[in-house]
Structure formats: C-alpha cells, structure tokens
C-alpha positions as CSV (number, residue, x, y, z in Angstrom):
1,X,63.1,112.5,41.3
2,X,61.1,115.4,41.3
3,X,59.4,114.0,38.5
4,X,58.1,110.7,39.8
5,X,56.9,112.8,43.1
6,X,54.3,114.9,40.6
7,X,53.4,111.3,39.2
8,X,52.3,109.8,42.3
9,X,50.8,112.6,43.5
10,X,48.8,113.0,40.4
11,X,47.8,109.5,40.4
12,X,46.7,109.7,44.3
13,X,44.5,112.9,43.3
14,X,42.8,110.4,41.1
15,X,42.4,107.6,43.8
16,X,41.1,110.0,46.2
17,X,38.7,111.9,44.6
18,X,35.5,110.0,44.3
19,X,33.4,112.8,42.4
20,X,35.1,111.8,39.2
21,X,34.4,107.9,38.9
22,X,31.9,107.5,36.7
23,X,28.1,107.0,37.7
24,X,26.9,103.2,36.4
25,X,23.4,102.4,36.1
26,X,22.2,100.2,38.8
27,X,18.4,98.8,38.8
28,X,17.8,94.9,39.6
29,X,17.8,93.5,35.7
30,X,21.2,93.9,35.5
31,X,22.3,92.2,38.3
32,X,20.0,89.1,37.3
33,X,21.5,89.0,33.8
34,X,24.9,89.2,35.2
35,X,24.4,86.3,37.2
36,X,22.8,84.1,34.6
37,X,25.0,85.2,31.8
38,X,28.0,83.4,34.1
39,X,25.8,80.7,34.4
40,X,25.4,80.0,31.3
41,X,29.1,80.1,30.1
42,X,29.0,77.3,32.0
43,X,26.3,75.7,30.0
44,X,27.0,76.6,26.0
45,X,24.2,77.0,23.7
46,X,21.3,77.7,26.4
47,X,18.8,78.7,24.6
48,X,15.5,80.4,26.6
49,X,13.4,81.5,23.8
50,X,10.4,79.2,22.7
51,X,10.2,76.3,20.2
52,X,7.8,78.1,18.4
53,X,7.9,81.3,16.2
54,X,5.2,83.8,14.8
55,X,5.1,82.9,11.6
56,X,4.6,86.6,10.0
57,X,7.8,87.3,11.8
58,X,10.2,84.6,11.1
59,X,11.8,84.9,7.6
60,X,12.7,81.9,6.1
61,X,16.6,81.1,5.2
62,X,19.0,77.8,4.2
63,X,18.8,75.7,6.5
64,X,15.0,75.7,7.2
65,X,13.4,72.4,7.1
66,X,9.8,71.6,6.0
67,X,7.6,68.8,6.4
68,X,5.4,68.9,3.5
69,X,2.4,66.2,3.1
70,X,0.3,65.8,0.1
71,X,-3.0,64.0,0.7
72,X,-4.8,62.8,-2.5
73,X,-4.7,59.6,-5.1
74,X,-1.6,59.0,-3.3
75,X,0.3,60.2,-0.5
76,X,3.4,61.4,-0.6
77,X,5.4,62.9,2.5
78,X,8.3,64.7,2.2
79,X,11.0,66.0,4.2
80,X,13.0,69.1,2.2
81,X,15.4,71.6,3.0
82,X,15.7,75.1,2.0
83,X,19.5,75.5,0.4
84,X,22.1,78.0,0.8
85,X,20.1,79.9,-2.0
86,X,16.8,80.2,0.2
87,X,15.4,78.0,-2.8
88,X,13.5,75.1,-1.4
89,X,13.2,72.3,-4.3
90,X,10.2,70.2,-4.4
91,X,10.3,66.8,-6.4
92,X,7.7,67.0,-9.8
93,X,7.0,70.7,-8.5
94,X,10.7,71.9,-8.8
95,X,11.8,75.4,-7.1
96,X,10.3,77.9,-5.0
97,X,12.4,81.1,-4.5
98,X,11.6,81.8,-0.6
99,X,14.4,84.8,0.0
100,X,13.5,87.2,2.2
101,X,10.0,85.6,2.9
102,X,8.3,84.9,6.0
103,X,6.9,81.5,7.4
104,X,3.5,82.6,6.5
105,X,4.0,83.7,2.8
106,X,6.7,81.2,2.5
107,X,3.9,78.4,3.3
108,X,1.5,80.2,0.6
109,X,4.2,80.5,-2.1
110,X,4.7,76.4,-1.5
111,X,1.1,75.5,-1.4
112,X,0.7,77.7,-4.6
113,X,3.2,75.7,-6.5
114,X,2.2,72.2,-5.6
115,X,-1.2,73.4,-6.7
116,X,0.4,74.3,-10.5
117,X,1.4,70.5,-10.7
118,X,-1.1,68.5,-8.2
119,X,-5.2,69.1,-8.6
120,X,-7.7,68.6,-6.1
121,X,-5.2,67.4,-3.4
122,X,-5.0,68.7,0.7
123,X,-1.6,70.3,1.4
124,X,0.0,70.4,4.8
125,X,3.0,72.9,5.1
126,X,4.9,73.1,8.4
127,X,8.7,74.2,9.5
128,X,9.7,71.5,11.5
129,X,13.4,72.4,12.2
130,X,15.3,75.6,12.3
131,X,18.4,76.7,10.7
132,X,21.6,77.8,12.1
133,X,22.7,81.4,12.1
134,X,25.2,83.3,13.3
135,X,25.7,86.4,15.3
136,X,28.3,88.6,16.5
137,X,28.3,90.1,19.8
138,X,30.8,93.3,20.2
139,X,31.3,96.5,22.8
140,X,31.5,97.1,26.0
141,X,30.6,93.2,26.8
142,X,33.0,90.7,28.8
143,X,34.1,88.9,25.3
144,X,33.3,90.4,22.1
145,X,33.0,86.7,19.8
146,X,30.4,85.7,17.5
147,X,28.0,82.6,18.1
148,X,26.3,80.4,16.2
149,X,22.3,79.7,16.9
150,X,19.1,78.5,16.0
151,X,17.0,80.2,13.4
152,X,14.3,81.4,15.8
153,X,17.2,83.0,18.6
154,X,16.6,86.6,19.8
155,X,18.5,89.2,21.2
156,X,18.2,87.6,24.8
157,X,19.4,84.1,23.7
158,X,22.5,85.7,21.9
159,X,23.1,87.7,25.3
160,X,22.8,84.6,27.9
161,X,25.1,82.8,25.3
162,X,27.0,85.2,26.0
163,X,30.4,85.5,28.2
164,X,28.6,88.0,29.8
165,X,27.8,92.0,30.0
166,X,30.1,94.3,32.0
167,X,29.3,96.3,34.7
168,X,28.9,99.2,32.9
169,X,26.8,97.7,29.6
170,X,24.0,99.9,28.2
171,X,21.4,98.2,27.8
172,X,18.9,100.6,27.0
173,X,20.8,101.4,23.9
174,X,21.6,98.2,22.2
175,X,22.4,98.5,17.8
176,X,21.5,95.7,15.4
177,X,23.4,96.0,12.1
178,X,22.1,94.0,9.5
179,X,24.0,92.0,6.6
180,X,22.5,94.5,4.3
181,X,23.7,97.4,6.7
182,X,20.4,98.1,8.1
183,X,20.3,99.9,11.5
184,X,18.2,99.6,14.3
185,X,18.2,100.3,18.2
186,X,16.3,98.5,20.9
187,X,16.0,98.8,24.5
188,X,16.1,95.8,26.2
189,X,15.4,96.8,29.5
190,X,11.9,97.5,28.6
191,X,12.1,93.5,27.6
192,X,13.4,92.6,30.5
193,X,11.5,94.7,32.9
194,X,7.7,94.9,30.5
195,X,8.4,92.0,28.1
196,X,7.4,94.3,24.9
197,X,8.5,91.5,22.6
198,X,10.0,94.6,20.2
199,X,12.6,95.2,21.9
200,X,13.4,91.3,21.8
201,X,14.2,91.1,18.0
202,X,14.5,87.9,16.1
203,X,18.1,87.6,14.9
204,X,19.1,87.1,11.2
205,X,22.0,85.3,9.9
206,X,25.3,87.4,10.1
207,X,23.8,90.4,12.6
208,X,26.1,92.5,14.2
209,X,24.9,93.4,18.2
210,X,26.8,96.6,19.6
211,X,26.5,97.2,23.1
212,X,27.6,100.7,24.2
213,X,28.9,102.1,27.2
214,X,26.5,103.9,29.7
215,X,28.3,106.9,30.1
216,X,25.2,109.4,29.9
217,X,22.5,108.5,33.3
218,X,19.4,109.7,34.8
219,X,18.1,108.7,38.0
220,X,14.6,108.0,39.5
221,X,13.9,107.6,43.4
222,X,11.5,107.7,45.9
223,X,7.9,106.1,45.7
224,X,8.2,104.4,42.5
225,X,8.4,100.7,41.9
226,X,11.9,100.5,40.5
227,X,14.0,103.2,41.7
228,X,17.7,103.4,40.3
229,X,20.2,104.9,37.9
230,X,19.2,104.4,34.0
231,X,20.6,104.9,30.8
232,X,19.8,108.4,29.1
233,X,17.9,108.3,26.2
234,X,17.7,110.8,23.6
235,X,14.0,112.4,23.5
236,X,12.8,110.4,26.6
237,X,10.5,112.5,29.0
238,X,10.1,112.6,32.2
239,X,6.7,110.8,32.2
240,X,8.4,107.9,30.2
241,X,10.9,107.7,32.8
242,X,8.0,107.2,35.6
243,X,6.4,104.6,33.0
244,X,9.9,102.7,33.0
245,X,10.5,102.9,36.8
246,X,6.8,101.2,37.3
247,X,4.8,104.1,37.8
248,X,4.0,105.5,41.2
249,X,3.5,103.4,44.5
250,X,-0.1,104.2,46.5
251,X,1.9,106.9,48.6
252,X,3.7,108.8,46.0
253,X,3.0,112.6,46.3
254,X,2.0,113.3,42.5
255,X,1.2,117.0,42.5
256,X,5.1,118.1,43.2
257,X,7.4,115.8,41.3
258,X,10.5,117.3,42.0
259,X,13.4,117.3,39.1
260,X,16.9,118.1,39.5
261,X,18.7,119.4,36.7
262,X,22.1,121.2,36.2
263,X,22.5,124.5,34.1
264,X,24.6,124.7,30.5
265,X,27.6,125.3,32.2
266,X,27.1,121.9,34.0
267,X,28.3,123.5,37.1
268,X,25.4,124.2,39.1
269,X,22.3,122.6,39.5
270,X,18.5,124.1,40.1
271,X,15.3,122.3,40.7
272,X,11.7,122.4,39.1
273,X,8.4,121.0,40.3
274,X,5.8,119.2,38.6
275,X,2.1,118.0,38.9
276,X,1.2,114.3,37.4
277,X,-0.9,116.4,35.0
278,X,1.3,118.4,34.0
279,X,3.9,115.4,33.0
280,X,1.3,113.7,30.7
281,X,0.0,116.7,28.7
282,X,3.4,118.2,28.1
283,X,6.3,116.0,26.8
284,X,9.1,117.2,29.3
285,X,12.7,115.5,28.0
286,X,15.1,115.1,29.8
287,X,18.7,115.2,30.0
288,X,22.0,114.1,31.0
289,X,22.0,113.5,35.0
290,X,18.6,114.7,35.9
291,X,17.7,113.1,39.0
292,X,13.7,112.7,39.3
293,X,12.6,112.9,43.0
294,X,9.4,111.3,44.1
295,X,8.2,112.1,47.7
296,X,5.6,110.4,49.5
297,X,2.6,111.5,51.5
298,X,2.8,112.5,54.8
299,X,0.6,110.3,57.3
300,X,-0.6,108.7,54.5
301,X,-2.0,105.1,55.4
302,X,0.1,105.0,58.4
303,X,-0.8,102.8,60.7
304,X,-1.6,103.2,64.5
305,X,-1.6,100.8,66.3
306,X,-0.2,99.4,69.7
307,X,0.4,96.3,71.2
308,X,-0.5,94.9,74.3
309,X,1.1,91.6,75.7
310,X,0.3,89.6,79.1
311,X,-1.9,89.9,81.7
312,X,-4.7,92.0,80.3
313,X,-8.0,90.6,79.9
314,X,-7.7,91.0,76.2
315,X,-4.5,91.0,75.0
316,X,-3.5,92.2,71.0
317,X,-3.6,95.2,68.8
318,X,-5.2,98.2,69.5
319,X,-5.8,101.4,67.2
320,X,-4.6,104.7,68.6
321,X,-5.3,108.5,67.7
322,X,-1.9,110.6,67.0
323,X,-1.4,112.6,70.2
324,X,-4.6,111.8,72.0
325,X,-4.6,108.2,73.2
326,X,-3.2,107.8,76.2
327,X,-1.4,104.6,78.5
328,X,-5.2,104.2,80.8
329,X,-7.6,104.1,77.7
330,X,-5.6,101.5,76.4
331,X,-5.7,99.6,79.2
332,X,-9.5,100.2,80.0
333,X,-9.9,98.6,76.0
334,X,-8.2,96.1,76.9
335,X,-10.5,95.4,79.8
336,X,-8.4,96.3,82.5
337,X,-5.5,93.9,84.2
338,X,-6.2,90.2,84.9
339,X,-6.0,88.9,88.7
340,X,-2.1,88.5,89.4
341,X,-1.2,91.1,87.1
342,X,2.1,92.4,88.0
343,X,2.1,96.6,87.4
344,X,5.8,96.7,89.8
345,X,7.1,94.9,86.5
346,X,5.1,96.4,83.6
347,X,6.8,98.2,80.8
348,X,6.2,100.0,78.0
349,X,8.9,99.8,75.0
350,X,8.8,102.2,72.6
351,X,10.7,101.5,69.1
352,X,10.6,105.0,67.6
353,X,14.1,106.3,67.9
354,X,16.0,103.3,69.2
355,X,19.6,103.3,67.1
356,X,20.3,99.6,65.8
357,X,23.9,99.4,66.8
358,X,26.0,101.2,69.4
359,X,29.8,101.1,67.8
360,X,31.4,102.2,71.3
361,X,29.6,99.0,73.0
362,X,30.7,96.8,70.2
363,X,34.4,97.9,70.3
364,X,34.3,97.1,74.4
365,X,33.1,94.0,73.8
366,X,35.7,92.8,72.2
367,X,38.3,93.9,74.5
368,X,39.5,91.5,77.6
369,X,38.5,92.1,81.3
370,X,42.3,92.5,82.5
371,X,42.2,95.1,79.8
372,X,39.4,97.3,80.3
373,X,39.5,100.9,82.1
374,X,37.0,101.2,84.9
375,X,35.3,103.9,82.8
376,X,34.6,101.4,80.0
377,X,34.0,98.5,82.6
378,X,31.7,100.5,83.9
379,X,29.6,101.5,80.6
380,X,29.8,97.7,79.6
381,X,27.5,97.1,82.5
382,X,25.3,100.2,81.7
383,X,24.5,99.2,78.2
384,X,24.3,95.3,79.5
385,X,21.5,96.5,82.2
386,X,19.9,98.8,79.7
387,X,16.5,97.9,78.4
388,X,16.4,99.5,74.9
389,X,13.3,101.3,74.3
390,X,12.1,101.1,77.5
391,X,10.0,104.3,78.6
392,X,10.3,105.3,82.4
393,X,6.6,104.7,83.8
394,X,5.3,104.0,87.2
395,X,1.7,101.6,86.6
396,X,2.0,101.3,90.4
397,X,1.4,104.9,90.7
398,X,-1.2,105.2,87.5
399,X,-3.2,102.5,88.2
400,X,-3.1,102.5,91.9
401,X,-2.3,106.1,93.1
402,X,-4.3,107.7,90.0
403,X,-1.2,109.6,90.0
404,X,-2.1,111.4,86.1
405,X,1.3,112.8,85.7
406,X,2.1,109.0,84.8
407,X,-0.4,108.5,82.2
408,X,1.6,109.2,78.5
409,X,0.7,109.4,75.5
410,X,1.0,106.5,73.2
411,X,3.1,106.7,70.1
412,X,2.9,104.1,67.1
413,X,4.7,100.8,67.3
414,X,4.6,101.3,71.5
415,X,4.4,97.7,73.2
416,X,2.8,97.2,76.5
417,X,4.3,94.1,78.8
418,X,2.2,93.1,81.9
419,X,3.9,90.2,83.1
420,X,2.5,87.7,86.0
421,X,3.1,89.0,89.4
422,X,6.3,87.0,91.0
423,X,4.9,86.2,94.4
424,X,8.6,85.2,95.0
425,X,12.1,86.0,95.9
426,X,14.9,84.5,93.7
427,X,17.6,82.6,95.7
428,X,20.7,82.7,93.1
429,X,24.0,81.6,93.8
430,X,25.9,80.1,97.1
431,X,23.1,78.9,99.5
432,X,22.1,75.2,100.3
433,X,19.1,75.4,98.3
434,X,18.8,78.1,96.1
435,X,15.6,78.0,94.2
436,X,12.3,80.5,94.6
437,X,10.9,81.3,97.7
438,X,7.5,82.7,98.8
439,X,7.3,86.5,99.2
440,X,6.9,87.5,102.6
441,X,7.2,91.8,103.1
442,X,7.7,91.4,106.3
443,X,11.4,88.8,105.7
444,X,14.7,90.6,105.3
445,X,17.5,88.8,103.4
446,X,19.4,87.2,105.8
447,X,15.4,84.8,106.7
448,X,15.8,84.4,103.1
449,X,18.8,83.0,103.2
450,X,18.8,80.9,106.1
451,X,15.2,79.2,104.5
452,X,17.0,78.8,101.0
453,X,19.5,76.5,104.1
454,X,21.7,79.1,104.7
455,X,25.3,80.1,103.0
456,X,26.9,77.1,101.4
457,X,30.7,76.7,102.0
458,X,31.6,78.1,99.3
459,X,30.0,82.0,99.5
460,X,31.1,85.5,99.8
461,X,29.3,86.4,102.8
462,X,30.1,90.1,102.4
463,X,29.3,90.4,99.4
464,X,25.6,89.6,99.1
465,X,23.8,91.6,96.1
466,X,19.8,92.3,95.1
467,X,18.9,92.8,92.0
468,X,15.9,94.5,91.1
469,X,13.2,92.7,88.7
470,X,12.1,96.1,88.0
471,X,15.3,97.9,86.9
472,X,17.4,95.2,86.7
473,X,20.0,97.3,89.2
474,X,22.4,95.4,91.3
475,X,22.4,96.6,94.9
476,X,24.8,95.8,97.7
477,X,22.8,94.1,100.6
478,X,24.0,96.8,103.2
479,X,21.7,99.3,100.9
480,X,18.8,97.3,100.9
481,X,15.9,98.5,103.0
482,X,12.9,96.4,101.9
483,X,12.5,93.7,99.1
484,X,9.7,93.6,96.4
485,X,7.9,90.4,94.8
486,X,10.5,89.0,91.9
487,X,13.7,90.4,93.3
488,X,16.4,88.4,93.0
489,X,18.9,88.0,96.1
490,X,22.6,86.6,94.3
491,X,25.0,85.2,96.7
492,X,28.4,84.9,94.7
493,X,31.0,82.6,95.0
494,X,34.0,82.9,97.1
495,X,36.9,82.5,94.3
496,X,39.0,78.9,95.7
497,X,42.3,78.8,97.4
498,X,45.5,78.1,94.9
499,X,46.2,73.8,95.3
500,X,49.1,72.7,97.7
501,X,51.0,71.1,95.1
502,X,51.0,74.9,93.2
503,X,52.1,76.9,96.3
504,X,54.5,74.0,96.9
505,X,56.2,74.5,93.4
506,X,55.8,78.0,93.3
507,X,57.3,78.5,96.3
508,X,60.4,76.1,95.6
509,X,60.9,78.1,92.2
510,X,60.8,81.5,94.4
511,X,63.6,79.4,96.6
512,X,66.2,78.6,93.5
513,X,66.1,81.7,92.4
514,X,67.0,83.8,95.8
515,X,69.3,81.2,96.3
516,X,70.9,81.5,92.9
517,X,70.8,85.5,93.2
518,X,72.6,84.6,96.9
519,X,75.3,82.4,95.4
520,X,76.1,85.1,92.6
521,X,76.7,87.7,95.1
522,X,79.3,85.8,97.4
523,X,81.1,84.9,94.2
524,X,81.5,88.6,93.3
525,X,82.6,89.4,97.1
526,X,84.9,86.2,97.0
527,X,86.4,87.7,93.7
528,X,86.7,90.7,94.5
529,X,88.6,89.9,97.7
C-alpha cells in the first residue's frame, strides 16, 4: 500500500509542476500548416507546387515524358518515354542515356543525337508530363508513411500530403536522405515565412524526409514582426534571429537589445545588452533558451489627440500637448459651445486606466434577487449607475463661474460629451400621461405630476423618486429641494392585489389543514381516554 501511495504522489508531482513541460515553438506558420495539412487528408494527392519546373533544377528520371517534333522533308512527331533505365529511346536515332541529367542538358543531349542521324532539320524538345516518385515521410509527424507524387513535388507538397505535423515538429531542422545516402538539412520556415525557394527542395524518387523534435528553443519578443518561440539552430546569431522574426517594427528601441541567457550550470540566468551595430559587425550565436528582448521607444509616435462630440461649434479631433493642454483651450479650438449647449450634462470620459471586466460584478449578476445580501444588492446598483471612465468635472462652474480649480488637464484618448440642453422634465412611470414636460424652475414635482394628469390608479404615491440626468442618482422625492432641466421624475407601480379566486383557494387549503390537525388531536384525546 505504501507503495502505490509514493506512485501517485510521484505522478501528481509531475501533473503539478508546470516548469518541467516542455517549451514548443509557437509562431503563426505552424498553426496554418496544421490546419491545412488536415485539410488535405481530406483531399489526397493535393498538390500546390506549379506545373512548371526550372529546368536546370529538375533532373530527369523513368517516367518522364517528351514531346519531341522534327520539322524538315518530313515531319515526324513523337511522343516517348524515358524507361526505368533513365534511357529515353528515339526511333532511327536509338538511345540517349539521360541519368542523373537535368531538363536542360537532357534536351541538349536529345537534340545532339537527332542531329547525328537527321541534317538540316528544326528540333523541338519539351517535357510534357512528369513522372511519379515516391517519398517517405518519418519522425515526429502525425503518420510516418510514404507517398507517391509527381516528378516536379517539393518538400511542401510531400508535407500537405501529409497526415499532418505534430505539435511539437521542428521545422526549422528538417533532413533529406537521398537514395544514394546523401544528406542535407533545410529549414522550411524560412520557405514558409521568406519563400527562399532553397529551402523548398525538389524531391527525388525514394527520398527519405526526417522531421525532428523541437526540443532545443529560442525566443524573440517585443517590437519585431513575428515574435514567438523558434527552433534552435546550431551557429545562428542573434542578428539572424532578428532577420527571421521580420526585422524590427518603426518603434523598436535598437541601441539596447536586451538578451537573456542562462550560465553553464543552466541554473541561473544573466542578461547582456546590445546595439543594432554591434549585432551586424559581430556574429553573436546563440544558444539553447536565449530569450531576445526588443523594447520599444518611449513616446515614440504616440499620438495626442482628443475627441470632442456634440454641441461644440466644431466638433472632432483635436491635438493636445502632454501635461499642458488643458479642458478651456480645447473648448476655445473648438469654437466655444453652440446655443442650447447643455454644460449641467457634459462629461468628459477618460479611457486610460479603466479595467475591462469587473469579476465581483459578473459573479452578482448571475445570482437571483431573493438571493442577494443587501451589501451585494447594493454594489449591483453602484456599478449599474457607474459611468466608467467618467472624470468628476463641473463645466457649470468652468465655463460659467470661471471657477479654474475645474479646468484639468487633458490626457490622450480623453472624450468630451456636450449633449443638447433638455429643456424638460421626464414623466416616467404611473401618471395619466407620462411623456416630457417643459422645464419650469419655479414647478415642484407634485405641478409636474398633476400636468403629466396626475397619479394613475395604479401608483405608489409614497414612493415617488428623481433621478438625476447628471449623476444618474435616484433620490426619494421627500429629499428633493429643486429640479434641474433633464431630470427625470419615476412614479413606480403599486405591485397588484392577489386574485379572489387565489385567496379563496388558499384560504380553503389553510382550512383542511387546521381542520385535519383538529380532527388528529381529538382522536388522540378520544384514545387516550
């Protein structure tokens, strides 16, 4: 027993320690080629790579079909294969050895021997249809299998032919083994991400493709095109790393490229700083798990601006200096407020700082009414009155009062809101005729009620409430000492009396059961008696 306790702990030690899964790399080509190597299990023998082929690249092999015209006394046109010999056979020529030969010399050497037998005639040479080959594809991949081709395939057809890479496929590492046991790596990322046609190969009949596993990584981040987690490679530098993430974006801070690197004992890890300069004039390599750190500038192309909406007599964006500009001279650019401008409802929301999500208000919201504390009930209609981003600002007393005190400083991103003055009071709820209703300072809110046609049947008389267009507060009517243009006065609804029919059957329900509890307890005094 004692035993199996020691297991499972040891195998929870494992589970619960994150530090020793291993670090994949992660950059956008492989998700892509993931996707569309499941795709195209879907749809066998996809092939993406061009009809065509360079000619000084492609070597010829059996299979390979010519089209060979001869244009003299007579014509002849012929259609002729190259056999499993790589010896193509031309009728009254007879054999031309093309093993190992590209298109190019492979069209010279048939030209050549037509020549031998045919005088002053015009030859035409061209491949017209490609063999078949076949390839293996083994490692860390999905499926290791082999798969058969067409003559002019590369590495990326083989790979979307595919059953797919795994998740932790190098691809920055990937060994061709030749039928004649020739070795040669290529990284295909730099296909994928530059297209350097290189590191695309043309396969041969019977090459073996090994894809490793990443286990060695470096990383890139910061202002760079194409941050991520890469595949080490032996002698790369630091610049070459740069070069493969993209280079630098226009704010990348280039004079202290920061590179974290950990000691021999692979224990602890120390930092070194280096200037763009200094990266391409000395070749820098890396290793294992350095993590490349590319700041940016500070305040570097940053815009300024604000935005004023509303009742301004020019409305829009408007450039600000950092620390100096202030909420008057924005105004005064915007050429001061239009005629019914409403400063008792202007705000100014400013998004610097505001948090995305609030978890405690999300949890409350999910929780029923009957369920709440008062505490929460009460924060619920906190955060639902809150205006996020709003900065406290009186434009009454700026703009009015010349009060200074008032006039902040703007920040980036700040908005400006100068609505249209509501020369109204809002009649909400149980009157006759609820609607809007002219502002008048001098009215209280029962003369707003009784011209909105007084209280409807239905209302809560004693329990009248404002709420302010400024702030958005609720306020019993007992606290209200003077109304303001845009308030709204909320007469709620007096919650209806239970039906007759459901008293009626409640109440003979309550009946039957006293009169059941009564007939139990005679029967007990009976009995007992």
């Amino acid at each position: 027993m004692k035993k199996i306790y020691l297991t499972a702990a040891f195998i929870l030690i494992i589970l619960l320690n994150p530090l020793k899964a291993q670090v994949i790399p992660e950059y956008k080509e492989r998700i892509s080629a993931a996707r569309d190597s499941l795709q195209a299990i879907n749809n066998f023998s996809f092939q993406i790579t061009a009809g065509s082929v360079n000619p000084d690249e492609y070597i010829i092999g059996p299979g390979d079909k010519f089209f060979v015209s001869i244009s003299g006394i007579e014509d002849i046109n012929l259609n002729l294969i190259v056999n499993q010999e790589s010896i193509l056979f031309i009728p009254k020529v007879g054999e031309v050895n093309l093993k190992k030969t590209t298109l190019t010399n492979s069209k010279e050497k048939i030209k050549a021997a037509i020549n031998r037998y045919y005088k002053n005639v015009e030859i035409s040479v061209s491949l017209i249809d490609f063999r078949k080959i076949k390839a293996a594809l083994l490692g860390d991949v999905v499926k290791p299998s082999s798969y058969v081709l067409d003559g002019n395939a590369r590495l990326i057809d083989l790979i979307m032919n595919s059953y797919g890479l795994n998740e932790t496929s190098n691809y920055r590492n990937v060994k061709i083994i030749s039928r004649d046991n020739d070795t040669v790596y290529y990284d295909f990322l730099s296909f994928l991400r530059f297209g350097k046609m290189r590191e695309n190969p043309l396969l041969k009949d019977g090459d073996i493709v090994i894809i490793d596993k990443a286990d060695e990584v470096i990383s890139i981040y910061g202002e760079v095109k194409y941050p991520g987690i890469y595949e080490f490679l032996e002698g790369e530098s630091i610049y070459d790393l740069i070069e493969l993430a993209g280079g630098f974006l226009t704010r990348a801070k280039k004079d202290t490229i920061e590179v974290v690197s950990f000691n021999n004992s692979g224990r602890t890890q120390y930092s070194k700083y280096y200037s763009l300069d200094e990266l391409k004039q000395n070749h820098i390599l890396l290793k294992n798990k350095d993590q490349v750190m590319v700041r940016e500038k500070p305040e570097y192309l940053e815009d300024r601006y604000v935005r004023i909406e509303g009742f301004v007599r020019y409305p829009g964006y408007y450039k600000i200096n950092k620390d100096e500009t202030t909420l008057s001279e924005i105004i005064e650019m915007a050429g001061g407020f239009r005629e019914n401008a409403s400063l008792t409802e202007a705000t100014l929301i400013r998004s610097t700082g505001i948090t995305e999500a609030d978890p405690e208000l999300e949890r409350i919201k999910l929780i029923d009414r009957a369920d709440l504390t008062e505490d929460e009930y009460d924060y619920l209609k906190a955060k639902s009155r809150q205006r996020p981003g709003s900065v406290i600002v009186n434009f009454e007393d700026l703009f009015i009062k010349g009060d200074k005190s008032e006039d902040i400083i703007l920040k980036r991103g700040d908005v400006i809101k100068i609505p249209e003055a509501k020369n109204y009071i809002i009649m909400l709820g149980q009157v006759v005729n609820p609607g809007n209703i002219i502002y008048n300072p001098n009215y209280t809110i029962e003369d707003y009620i009784a011209l909105a046609g007084g209280y409807s049947w239905r209302a809560q008389e004693n329990d009248v409430r404002v709420v302010r267009a400024k702030t958005g507060e609720w306020v019993d009517a007992d606290d209200v000492d003077f109304l303001y243009p845009g308030d709204t006065i909320w007469i709620p609804e007096d919650p209806p009396a239970p039906k007759f029919w459901d008293v009626f059957t409640t109440s003979l329900t309550i009946v039957g059961q006293v009169a059941s509890i009564i007939a139990a307890t005679v029967a007990i005094i009976v009995a007992s008696r």
